[in-house]
C-alpha positions as CSV (number, residue, x, y, z in Angstrom):
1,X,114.4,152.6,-75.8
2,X,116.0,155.5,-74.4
3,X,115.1,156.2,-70.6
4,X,113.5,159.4,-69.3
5,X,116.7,160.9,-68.6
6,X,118.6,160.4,-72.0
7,X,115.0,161.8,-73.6
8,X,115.4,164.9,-71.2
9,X,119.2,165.5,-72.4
10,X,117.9,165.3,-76.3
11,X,115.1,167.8,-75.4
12,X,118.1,170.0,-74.1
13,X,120.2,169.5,-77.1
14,X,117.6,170.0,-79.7
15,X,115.7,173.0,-77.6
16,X,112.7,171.4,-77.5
17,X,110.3,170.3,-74.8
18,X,109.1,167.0,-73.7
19,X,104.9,167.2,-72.7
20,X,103.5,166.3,-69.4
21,X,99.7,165.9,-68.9
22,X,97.9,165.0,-66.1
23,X,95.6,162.0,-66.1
24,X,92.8,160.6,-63.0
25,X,90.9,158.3,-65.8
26,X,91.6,156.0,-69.0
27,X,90.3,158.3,-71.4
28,X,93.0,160.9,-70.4
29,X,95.9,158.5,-70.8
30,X,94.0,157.1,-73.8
31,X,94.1,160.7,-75.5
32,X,97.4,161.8,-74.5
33,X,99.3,158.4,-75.4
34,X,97.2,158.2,-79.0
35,X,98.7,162.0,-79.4
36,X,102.5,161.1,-78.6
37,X,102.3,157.9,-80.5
38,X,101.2,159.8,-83.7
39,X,103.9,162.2,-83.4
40,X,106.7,159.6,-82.6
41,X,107.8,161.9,-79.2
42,X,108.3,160.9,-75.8
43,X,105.6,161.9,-73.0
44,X,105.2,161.8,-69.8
45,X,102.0,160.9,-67.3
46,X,101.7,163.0,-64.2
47,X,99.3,162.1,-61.5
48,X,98.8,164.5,-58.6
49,X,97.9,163.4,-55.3
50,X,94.3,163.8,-56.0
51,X,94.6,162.6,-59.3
52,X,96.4,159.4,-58.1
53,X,93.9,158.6,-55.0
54,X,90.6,158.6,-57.5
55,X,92.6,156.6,-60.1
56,X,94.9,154.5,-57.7
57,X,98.2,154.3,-57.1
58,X,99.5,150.7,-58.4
59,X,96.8,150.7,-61.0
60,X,98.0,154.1,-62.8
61,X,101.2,152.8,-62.3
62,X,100.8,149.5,-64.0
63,X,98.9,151.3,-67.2
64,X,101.8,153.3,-68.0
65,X,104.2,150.6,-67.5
66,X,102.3,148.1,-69.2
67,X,101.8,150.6,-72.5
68,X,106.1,151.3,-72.0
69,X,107.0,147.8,-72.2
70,X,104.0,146.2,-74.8
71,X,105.0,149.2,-77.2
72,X,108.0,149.7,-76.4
73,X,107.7,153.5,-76.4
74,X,109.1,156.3,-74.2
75,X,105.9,156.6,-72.0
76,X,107.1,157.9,-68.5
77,X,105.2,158.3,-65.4
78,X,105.5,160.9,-62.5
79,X,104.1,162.2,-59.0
80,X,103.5,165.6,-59.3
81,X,103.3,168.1,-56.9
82,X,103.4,165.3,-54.0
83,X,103.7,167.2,-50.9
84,X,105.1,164.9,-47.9
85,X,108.4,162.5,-48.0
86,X,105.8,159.7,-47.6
87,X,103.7,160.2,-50.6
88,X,106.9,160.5,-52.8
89,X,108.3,157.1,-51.0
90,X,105.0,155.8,-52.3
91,X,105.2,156.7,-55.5
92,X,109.3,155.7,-56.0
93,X,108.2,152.2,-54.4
94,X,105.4,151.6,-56.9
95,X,108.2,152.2,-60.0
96,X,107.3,156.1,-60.7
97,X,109.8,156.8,-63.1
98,X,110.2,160.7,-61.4
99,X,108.5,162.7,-58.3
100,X,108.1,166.3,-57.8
101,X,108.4,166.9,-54.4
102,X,106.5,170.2,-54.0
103,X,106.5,172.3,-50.8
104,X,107.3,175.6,-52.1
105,X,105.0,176.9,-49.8
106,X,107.5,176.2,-46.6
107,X,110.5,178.1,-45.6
108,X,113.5,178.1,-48.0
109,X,115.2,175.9,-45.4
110,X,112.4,173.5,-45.0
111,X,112.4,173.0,-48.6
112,X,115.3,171.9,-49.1
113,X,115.6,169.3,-46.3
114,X,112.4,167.7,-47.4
115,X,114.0,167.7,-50.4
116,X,116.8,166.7,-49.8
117,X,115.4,163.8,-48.2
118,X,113.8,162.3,-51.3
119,X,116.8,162.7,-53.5
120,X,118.7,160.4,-50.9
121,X,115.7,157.8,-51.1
122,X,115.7,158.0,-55.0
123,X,119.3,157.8,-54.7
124,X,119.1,154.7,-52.9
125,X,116.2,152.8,-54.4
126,X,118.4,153.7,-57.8
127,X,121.5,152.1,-56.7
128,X,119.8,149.0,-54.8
129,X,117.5,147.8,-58.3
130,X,119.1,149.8,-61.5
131,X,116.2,152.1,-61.8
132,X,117.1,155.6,-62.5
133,X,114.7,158.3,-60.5
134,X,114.4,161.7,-61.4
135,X,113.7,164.0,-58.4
136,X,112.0,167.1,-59.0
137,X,111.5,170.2,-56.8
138,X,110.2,174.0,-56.3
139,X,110.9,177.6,-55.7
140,X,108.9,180.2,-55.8
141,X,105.1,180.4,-55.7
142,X,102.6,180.1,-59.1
143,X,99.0,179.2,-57.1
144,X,97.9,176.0,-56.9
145,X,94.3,173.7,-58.3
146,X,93.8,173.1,-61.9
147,X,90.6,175.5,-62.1
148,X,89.0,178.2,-64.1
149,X,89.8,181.5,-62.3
150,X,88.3,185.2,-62.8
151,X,92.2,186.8,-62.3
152,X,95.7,185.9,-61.0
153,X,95.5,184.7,-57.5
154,X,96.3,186.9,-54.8
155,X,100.3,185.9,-53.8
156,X,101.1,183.8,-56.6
157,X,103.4,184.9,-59.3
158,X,106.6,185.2,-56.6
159,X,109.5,185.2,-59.0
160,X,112.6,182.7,-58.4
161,X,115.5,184.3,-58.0
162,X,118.5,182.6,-59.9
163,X,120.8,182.8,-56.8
164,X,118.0,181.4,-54.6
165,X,117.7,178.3,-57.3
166,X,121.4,177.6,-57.6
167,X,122.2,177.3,-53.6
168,X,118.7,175.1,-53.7
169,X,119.8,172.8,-56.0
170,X,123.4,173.0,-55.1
171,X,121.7,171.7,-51.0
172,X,119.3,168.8,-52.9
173,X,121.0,167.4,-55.2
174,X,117.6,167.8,-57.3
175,X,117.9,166.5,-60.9
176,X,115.3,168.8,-62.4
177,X,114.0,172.2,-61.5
178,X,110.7,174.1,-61.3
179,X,111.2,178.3,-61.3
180,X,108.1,180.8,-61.3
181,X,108.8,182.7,-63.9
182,X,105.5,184.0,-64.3
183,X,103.2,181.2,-65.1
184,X,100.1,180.6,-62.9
185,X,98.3,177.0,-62.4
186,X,94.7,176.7,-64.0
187,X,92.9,178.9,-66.5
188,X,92.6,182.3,-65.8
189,X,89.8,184.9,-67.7
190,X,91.4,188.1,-67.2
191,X,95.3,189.1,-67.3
192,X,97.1,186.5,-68.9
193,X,100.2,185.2,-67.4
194,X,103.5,186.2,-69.1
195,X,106.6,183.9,-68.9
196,X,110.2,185.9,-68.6
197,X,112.4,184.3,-71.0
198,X,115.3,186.0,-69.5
199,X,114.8,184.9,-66.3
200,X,114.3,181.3,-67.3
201,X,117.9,181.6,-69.3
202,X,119.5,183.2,-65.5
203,X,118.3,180.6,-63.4
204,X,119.5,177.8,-65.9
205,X,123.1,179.0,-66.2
206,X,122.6,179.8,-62.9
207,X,121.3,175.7,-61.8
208,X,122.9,173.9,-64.5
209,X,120.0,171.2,-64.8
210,X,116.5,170.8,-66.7
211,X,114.3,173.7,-66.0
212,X,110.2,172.4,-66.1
213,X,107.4,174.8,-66.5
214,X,104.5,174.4,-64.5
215,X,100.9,176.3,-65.3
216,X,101.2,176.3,-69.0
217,X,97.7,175.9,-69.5
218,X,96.3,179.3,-71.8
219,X,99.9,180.8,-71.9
220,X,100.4,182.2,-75.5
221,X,102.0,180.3,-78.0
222,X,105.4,182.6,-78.0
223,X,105.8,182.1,-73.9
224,X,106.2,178.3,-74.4
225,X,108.6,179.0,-77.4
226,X,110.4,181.3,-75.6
227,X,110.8,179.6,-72.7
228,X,112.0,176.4,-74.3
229,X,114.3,178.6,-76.1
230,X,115.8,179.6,-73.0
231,X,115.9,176.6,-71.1
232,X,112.6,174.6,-70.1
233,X,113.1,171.1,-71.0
234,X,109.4,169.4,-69.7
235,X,106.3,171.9,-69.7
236,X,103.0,170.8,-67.8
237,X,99.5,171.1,-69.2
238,X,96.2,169.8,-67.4
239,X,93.7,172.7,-67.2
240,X,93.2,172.4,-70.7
241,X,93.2,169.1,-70.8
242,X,90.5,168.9,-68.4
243,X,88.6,171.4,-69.8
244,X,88.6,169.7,-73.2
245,X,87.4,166.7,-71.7
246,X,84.6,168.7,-69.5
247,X,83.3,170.6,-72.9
248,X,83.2,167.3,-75.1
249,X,81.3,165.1,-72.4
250,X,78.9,168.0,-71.8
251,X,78.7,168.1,-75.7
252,X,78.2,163.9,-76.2
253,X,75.7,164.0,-73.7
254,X,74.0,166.8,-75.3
255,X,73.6,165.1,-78.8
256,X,72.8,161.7,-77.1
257,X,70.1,162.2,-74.4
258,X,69.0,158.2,-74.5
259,X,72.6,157.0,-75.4
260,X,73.6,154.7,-72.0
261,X,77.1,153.0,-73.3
262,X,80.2,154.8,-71.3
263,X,82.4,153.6,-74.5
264,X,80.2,155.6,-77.0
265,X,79.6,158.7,-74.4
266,X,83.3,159.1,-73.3
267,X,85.0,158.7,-76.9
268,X,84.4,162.5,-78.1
269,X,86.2,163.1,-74.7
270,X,89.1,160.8,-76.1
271,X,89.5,162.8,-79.5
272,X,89.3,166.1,-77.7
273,X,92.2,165.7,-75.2
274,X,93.8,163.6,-78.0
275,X,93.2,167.3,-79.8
276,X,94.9,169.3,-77.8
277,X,98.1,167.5,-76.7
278,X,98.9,167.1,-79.8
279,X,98.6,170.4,-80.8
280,X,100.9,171.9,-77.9
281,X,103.7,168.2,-78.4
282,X,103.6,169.8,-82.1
283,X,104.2,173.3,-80.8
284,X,106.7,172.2,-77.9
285,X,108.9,170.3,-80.7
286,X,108.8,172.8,-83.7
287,X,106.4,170.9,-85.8
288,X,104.3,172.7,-88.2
């Protein structure tokens, strides 16, 4: 089974992109992994900080590793968006296969040493038991919450600038990289976001590594083409996700007023997240 590394490098070579989909309960994972598993592609399990503390760490962590190694399919599972050294160390210590150390918010400078710092740890823990750790990391500012919003945030969409991104992960060491190039996180109503291609193509001659694509939820179909065309290897979706799941529990519980069995409420929420990851994998990977 190839690791997540050698599946990222194919991605690259075949200019496609690998899917990553936030989970906080079994159906999610459920959904997602039936999706992959029916397409034959790689996928990876993100779990935010929030998302990890409802689900738990070592027990979101076992899941994913337990599906890996009983199937054995290319099932992956990262920390996303984990904002302090500690939570990362966490994550890398439980067998997260990648972390995405995000403080984009701080000072250029600040950044990168947090950064920085987690790359060495990964690098360590790498060495010391054969594990290989991606380390992810920002620039730039896209809003933050997976929610339904009335228009773009106030400050978000602050481009990366492809100098900026090649002296950051020149300083880190990072081994994948997250631009804004014009994607916001969460669902907005009003003024859709609008990736720039070209600007994802500068800043990966510029890096030289993976680009990732965060807040892909409701971009239109040609932004995620485009932007795999021109460098994104991994795009993140869990706004729509979540709002699949919302819609067809809402839905089950709707047609079933007396029904009491979890299994029989929470399976149309199964099928609809199953729904919609594999209709943006099949988009992501040129499949008609």
């Amino acid at each position: 089974m190839k690791t997540l590394r050698e599946c990222i490098k194919e991605a690259e070579e075949k200019h496609v992109a690998i899917g990553h989909f936030n989970i906080s309960n079994l159906e999610a994972l459920h959904g997602i992994y039936n999706a992959a598993k029916k397409l034959n592609l790689p996928v990876i399990i993100g779990v935010s900080e929030g998302e990890e503390k409802f689900a738990g760490l070592e027990e979101v962590a076992t899941l994913v590793k337990t599906l890996r190694e009983k199937d054995s399919y290319p099932i992956f599972l990262n920390a996303d968006h984990h904002a302090s050294f500690e939570s990362v160390k966490a994550c890398i210590d439980e067998g997260f296969d990648m972390v995405i150390i995000d403080n984009a918010k701080l000072s250029f400078e600040e950044n990168a040493k947090v950064t920085k710092q987690c790359v060495d740890y990964a690098r360590e823990i790498s060495k010391n038991t054969g594990r290989d750790i991606l380390v992810e990391a920002e620039l730039g500012f896209i809003g933050s919450g997976s929610v339904i919003r009335d228009e773009i945030p106030e400050g978000a969409g602050v481009l990366t600038k492809p100098e900026d991104a090649k002296k950051f992960v020149e300083m880190t060491g990072i081994d994948l990289f997250a631009p804004s190039v014009g994607s916001i996180h969460g669902l907005i109503k009003t003024g859709k976001p609008h990736i720039d291609a070209l600007l994802v193509a500068e800043i990966k001659k510029a890096t030289g590594i993976p680009l990732v694509l965060h807040g892909g939820s409701g971009l239109r179909n040609e932004d995620f083409t485009n932007a795999i065309k021109a460098g994104v290897s991994i795009v993140h979706i869990n706004s729509e996700i979540r709002l699949a799941y919302r819609e067809a529990l809402e839905q089950a519980l709707k047609d079933n007023p007396s029904e009491i069995t979890p299994a029989k409420i929470l399976q149309p929420a199964v099928d609809a997240i199953e729904k919609v990851v594999e209709a943006r994998l099949k988009l992501f990977n040129g499949i008609n």
